[in-house]
C-alpha positions as CSV (number, residue, x, y, z in Angstrom):
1,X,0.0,0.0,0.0
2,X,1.2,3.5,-0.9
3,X,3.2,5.0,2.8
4,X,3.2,8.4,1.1
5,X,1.3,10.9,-0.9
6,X,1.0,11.5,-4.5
7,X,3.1,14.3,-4.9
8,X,2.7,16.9,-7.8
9,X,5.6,16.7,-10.5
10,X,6.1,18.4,-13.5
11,X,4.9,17.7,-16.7
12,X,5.8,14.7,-18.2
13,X,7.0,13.4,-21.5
14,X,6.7,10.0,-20.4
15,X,4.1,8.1,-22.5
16,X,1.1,5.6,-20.4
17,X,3.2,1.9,-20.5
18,X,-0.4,0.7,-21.5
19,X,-1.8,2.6,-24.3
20,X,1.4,4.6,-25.3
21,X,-0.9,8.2,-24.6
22,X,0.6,11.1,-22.7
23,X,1.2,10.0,-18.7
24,X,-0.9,11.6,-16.0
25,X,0.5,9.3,-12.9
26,X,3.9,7.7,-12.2
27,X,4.4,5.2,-9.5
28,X,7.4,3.3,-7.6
29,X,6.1,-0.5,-6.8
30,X,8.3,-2.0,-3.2
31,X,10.5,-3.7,-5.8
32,X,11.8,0.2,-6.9
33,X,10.1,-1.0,-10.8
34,X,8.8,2.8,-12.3
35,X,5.2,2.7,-14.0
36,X,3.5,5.3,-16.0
37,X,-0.5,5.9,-16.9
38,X,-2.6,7.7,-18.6
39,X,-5.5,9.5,-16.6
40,X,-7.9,6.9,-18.4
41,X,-5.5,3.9,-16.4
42,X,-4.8,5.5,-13.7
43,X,-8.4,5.7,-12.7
44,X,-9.1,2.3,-14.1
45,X,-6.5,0.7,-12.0
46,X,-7.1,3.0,-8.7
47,X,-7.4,0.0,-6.1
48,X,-4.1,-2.0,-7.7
49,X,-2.3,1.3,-7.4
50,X,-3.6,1.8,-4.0
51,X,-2.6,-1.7,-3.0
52,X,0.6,-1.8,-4.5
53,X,2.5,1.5,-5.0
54,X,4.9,2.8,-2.5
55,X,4.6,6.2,-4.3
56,X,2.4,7.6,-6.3
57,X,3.1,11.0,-8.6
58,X,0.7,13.3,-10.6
59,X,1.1,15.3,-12.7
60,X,0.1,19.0,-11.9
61,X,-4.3,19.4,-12.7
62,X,-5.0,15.5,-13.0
63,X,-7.4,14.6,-10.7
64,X,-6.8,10.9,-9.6
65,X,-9.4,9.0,-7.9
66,X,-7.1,7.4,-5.6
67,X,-6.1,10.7,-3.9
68,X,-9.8,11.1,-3.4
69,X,-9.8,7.3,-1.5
70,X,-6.9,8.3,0.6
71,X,-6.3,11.5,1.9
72,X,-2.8,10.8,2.9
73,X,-1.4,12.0,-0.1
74,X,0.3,14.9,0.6
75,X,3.8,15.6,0.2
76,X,6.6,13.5,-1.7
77,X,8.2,10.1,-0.9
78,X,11.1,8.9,-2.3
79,X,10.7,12.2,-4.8
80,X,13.7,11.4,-6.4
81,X,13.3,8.0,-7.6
82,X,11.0,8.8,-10.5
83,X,12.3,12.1,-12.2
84,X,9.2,13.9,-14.0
């Protein structure tokens, strides 16, 4: 489960590693493996992401649904280990 809040990073250039469209959320799985989404799987994948991310990254006006689900997310863990 994510320890730490989705912190706000800069625009990315980083494309979703499902569909290939521009990603909206990055995340850090326990194992330190990097994912990227788009806004569409982001929010279709909320509970996995919730269960299974240590961090969790947005990018700056995306509205996730899982920072809706836990209010913890403020503030930046392990901030450097996915570079936006």
């Amino acid at each position: 489960m994510v320890s730490a809040a989705s912190s706000v990073a800069a625009g990315s250039t980083e494309p979703c590693d499902r569909c290939g469209a521009a990603a909206k959320l990055a995340l850090v799985l326990a194992s330190g493996r990097q994912l990227t989404f788009c806004g569409h799987h982001a929010n279709g994948y909320t509970e996995t992401i919730l269960a299974t991310a240590e961090s969790v990254f947005l990018e700056p006006g995306f509205e996730w649904r899982g920072a809706q689900v836990e209010s913890d997310y403020i503030g930046a863990h392990r901030a450097d280990a996915y570079a936006w």
